[in-house]
N, C-alpha and C positions, 0 to 999 in steps of 0.2 A: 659702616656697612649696615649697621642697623636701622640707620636714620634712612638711607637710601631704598629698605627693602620697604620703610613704613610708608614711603614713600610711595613707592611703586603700586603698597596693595592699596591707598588710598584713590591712586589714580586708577588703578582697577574697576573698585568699588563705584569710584565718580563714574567710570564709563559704564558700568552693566548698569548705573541708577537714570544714566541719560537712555541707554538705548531699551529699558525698561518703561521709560516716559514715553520716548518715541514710539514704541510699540503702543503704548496704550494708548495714548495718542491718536496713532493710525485707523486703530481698532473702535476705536470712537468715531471716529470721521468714516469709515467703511460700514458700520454700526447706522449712523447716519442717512449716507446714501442708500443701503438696502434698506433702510425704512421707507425713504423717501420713495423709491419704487415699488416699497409692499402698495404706500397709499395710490402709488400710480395703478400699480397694476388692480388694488379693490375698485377704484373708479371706472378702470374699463369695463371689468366684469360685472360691475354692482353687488360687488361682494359686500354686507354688513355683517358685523358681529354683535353681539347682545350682548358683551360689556368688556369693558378693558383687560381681564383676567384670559376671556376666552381670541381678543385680536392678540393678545401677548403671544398666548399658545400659536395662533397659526402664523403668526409674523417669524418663530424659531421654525415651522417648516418649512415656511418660503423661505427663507436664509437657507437651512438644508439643500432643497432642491432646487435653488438656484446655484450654489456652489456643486451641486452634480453634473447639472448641467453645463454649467461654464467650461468643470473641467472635465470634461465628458468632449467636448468641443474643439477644447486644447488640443485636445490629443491629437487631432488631424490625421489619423492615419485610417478613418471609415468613410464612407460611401452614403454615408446618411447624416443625419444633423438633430440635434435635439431645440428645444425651445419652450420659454415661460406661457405656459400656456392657460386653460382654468382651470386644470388639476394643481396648479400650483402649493395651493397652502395646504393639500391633504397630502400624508405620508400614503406612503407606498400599499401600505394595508388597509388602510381607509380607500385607497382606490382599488385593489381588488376589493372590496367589500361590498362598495356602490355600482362598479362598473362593470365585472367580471365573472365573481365569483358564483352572483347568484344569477348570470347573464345566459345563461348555455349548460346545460344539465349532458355529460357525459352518456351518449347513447347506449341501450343495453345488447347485446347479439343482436346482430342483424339478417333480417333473410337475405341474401343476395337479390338484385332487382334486376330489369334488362338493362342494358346500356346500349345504347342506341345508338351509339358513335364509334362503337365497338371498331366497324370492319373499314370509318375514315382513315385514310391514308395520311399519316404524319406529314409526310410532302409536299403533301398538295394544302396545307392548312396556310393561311396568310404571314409574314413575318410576322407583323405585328395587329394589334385587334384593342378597339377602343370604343366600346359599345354607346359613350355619349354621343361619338361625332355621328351614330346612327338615332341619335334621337329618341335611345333605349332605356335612358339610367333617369329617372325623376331627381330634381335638386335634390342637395345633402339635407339629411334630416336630423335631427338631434332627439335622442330618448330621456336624457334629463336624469333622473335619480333615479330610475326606472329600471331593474335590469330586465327590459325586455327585448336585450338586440338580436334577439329568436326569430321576433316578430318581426324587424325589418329585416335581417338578414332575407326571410321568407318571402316577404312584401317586395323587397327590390327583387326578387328572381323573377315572382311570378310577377312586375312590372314590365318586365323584360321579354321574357316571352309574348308576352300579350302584347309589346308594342309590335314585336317579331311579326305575327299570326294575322295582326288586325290592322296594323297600321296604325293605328291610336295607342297614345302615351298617357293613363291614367294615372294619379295618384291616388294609391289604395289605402285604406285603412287599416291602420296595425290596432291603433285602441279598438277594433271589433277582436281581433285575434288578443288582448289582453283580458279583454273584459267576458268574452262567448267561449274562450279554448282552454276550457277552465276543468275538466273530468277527465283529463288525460294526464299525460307527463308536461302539460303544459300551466305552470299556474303563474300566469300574468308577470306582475315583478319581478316573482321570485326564481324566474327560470323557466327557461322550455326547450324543445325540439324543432328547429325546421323541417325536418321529415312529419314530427304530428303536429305541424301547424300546416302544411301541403294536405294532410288528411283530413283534419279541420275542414280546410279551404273546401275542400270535395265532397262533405257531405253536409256541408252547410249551406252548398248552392252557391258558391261565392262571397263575395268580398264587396262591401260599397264603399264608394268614394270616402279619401280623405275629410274631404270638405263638407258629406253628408254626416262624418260620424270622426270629430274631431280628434286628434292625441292631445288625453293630460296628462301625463309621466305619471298616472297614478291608476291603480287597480279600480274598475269600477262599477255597477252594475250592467247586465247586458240586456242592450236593448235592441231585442229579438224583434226580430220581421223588418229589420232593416233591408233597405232595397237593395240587391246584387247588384252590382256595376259591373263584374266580370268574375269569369272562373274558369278552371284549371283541369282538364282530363284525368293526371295523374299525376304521380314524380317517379324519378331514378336517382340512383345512388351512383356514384363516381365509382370506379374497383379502385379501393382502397389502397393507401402508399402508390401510387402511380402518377407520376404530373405529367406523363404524356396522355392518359388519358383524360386529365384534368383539360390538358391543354385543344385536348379533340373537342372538350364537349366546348369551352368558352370559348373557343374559335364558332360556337354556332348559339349559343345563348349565354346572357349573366348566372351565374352561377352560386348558392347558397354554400360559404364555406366556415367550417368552424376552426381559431384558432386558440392559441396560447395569449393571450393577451394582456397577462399581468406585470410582466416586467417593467420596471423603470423606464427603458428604453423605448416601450411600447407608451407608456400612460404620456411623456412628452416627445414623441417624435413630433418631427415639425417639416423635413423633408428629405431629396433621398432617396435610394434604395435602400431598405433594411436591409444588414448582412450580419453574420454572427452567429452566434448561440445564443438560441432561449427556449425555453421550453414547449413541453406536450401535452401539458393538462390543460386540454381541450376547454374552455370556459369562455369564451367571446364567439358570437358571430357577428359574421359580415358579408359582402358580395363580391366573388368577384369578376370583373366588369371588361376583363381583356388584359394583355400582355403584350412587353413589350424589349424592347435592349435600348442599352444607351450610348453615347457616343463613344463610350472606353469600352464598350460590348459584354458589360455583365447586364445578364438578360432579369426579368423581372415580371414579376405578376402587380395587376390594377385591380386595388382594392376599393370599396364604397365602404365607410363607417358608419355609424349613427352618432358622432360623438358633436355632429356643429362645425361649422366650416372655420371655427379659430384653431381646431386639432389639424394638425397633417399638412398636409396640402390642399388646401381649402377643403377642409374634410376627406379628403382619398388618403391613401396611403399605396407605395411600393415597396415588395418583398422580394429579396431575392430567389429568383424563378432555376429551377434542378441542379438543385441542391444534391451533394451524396447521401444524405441522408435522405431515404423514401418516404416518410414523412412529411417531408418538408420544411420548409420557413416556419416554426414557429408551428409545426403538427397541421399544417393548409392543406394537406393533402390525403389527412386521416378518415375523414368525414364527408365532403362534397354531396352534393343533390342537388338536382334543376326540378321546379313542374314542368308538366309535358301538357299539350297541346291537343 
């Protein structure tokens, strides 16, 4: 009996030592190929590191956030999709840090403004609205390390109007509004307002072209008596918690909106409707650009980012559109402003 039980634990022993191999094993070979794709994916982006210690570091976040994502994916039961994108190797607080945080500065009490779409009739507004196929939305633009998406959230509204008003589709200048909108709540990088980047816009006499006064993802001197290319009458503020009246006003121009934008979920989507929970601390802008439903009929709002056309959907993003919470998707509905014309 004894010999048989020595028996047993040795063959025990033999098989947790094999399937301990084999794990390791596997775990080498998996080890392996997510390396092999870290150096794929630094070659697309032209991601370098400054020495073997600091790629080690970010090779353990791509492994992280690509095992989020995969199984984030798995799961199959959402309406959206996530994907490796060039947030990859930064954790989740490194990306609020660079892209969010300091992106969109929480507004203080507001006066109420007019709203001008006040007495449009919900009924009569279009099913669906898609401000590029009007020739309204300038290409996706990328802000870089910059958190100035103040500035474009700002810049694509008032691109929008202005194609609205005049027929001409300019690309405006955000590094004027980083480097000139600098004595208010707005200080370049490190955060601003779309409503005091619209103020800006109007007592500065406008805005000159992109191509006259180029974006470097960086804070920089302002170089005053730059020529106006276009400008703005005024702005309005959306009445707050409301996406039918969100939806009045984007049914007649792009619209400046600010949301939540730190989540995981947010930093790799890749397509989709966003559906879910995530939060309201208001910290990203963006624009948004028209709405729409899909063929399974969950409705949705079209967003413009600034993040580069490898994020999203070639740079856009969809949020699921009236929502129970007044708020909305991700707080889209807390904030809202257009200029006015």
């Amino acid at each position: 009996m004894a010999t048989c039980s020595k028996a047993l634990l040795l063959a025990i022993l033999g098989c947790a030592f094999v399937c301990s191999a084999v794990l390791a094993a596997r775990e080498l070979t998996d080890d392996s190929a997510m390396a092999a794709r870290h150096e794929q994916w630094m070659s697309q982006y032209g991601r370098v590191y400054k020495d073997d210690a600091e790629k080690a570091q970010r090779f353990e976040v791509f492994k992280a956030n690509v095992k989020f994502i995969e199984s984030f994916n798995a799961a199959g039961n959402r309406k959206f999709w996530l994907g490796i994108n060039q947030f990859a190797d930064l954790s989740n607080d490194e990306f609020r840090a660079t892209k969010t945080n300091k992106g969109f500065k929480p507004s203080p009490v507001k006066v109420p403004t007019r709203f001008r779409y006040e007495n449009v009739s919900i009924d009569a507004l279009p099913a669906t609205v898609d401000w590029r196929t009007k020739g309204a939305v300038t290409p996706i633009k990328d802000q870089g390390q910059c958190g100035c998406c103040w500035a474009f959230s700002a810049v694509a509204a008032m691109e929008g109007i202005l194609k609205i008003s005049t027929g001409k589709l300019i690309s405006l200048a955000e590094q004027e509004l980083v480097d000139c909108d600098v004595h208010g709540e707005d200080q370049g990088c490190e955060g601003g307002l779309m409503d005091d980047a619209f103020k800006f816009i109007i007592k500065n006499g406008g805005l000159t072209t992109e191509s006259s006064y180029p974006y470097t993802a960086a804070d920089g001197k302002c170089k005053s008596g730059s020529n106006s290319a276009a400008t703005i009458k005024g702005y309005e503020d959306v009445p707050a918690n409301n996406e039918a009246a969100l939806m009045k006003a984007v049914a007649n121009q792009p619209v400046s909106v600010a949301v939540d934008g730190g989540d995981m979920t947010f930093q790799f989507y890749s397509g989709g409707v966003m559906t879910g929970s995530c939060g309201t601390d208001l910290d990203h802008g963006i624009a948004a650009i028209g709405y729409g439903k899909t063929s399974d009929g969950t409705k949705y709002w079209l967003m413009k980012n600034s993040w580069g056309t490898t994020w999203g959907e070639n740079g856009y993003l969809r949020m699921e559109k009236d929502i129970s919470d007044k708020k909305g998707m991700c707080g889209l509905a807390m904030e809202p402003s257009y200029p006015t014309e």
